[in-house]
Every structure is written in C-alpha cells, then in structure tokens.
N, C-alpha and C positions, 0 to 999 in steps of 0.2 A: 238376706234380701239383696237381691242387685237389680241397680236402674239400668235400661239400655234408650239412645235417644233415637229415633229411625226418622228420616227424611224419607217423609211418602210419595216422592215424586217421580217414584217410575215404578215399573211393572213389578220389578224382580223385589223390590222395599214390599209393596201392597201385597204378594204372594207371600212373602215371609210372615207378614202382620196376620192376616188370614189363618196361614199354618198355627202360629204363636196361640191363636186365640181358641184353638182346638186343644191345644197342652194344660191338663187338669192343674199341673200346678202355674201356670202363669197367669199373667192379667194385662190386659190392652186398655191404659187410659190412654183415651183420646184427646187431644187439646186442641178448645174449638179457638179457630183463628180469630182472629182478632184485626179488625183497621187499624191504621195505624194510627188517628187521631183517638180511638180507645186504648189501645197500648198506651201513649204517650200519655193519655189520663191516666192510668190505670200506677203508673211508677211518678207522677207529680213530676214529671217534663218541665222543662221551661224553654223559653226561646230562645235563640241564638244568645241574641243583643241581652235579657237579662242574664245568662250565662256570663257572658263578657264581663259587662257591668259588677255581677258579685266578683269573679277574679279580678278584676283593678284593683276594689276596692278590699278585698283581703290581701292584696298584694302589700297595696300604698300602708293598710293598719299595720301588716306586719313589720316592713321595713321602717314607718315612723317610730315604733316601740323596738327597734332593735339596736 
C-alpha cells in the first residue's frame, strides 16, 4: 500500500483525482476541511501567550535543577 497526498486546487490535481477514482485497485479518501478554530481544537492548540508562559517556565525548572 502507498499514500499519495494531492493538493486539489487546480484542474489538472481534480482531473487526476477523477481518473484515480476510476482505477479498480485505488481508493480516494477525501478529507473534509476543516476551520481553523476546529483544527486548532481538534490537536489541543493553545495560545500564544500560554505557549510562552509553559516555555519560561520549563526553561527557568530546568536551568534551576541543573
């Protein structure tokens, strides 16, 4: 089994996907898009500033134990 990832955003991609879907042994998953505040839920995101916030503070723990 081989993955191929296609970027459907122009004719000649959407022609290919088409053809593909007509070949008895292949298979087209589709992957339904997604917002980006769903993504961002979807992998447990955080904000900037709590981003920051944990690096300081893993910073400062490691350096005071080292």
């Amino acid at each position: 089994m081989a993955t191929v990832i296609i970027e459907d955003d122009s004719s000649q991609a959407k022609q290919l996907l088409e053809f593909i879907k007509t070949l008895p042994f292949a298979m087209v998953v589709e992957e339904e898009k997604k917002s980006f505040s769903e993504a961002a839920k979807e992998c447990n995101a955080v904000t900037v500033d709590e981003f920051i916030a944990e690096l300081k503070n893993q910073v400062k723990l490691h350096f005071n134990h080292a």
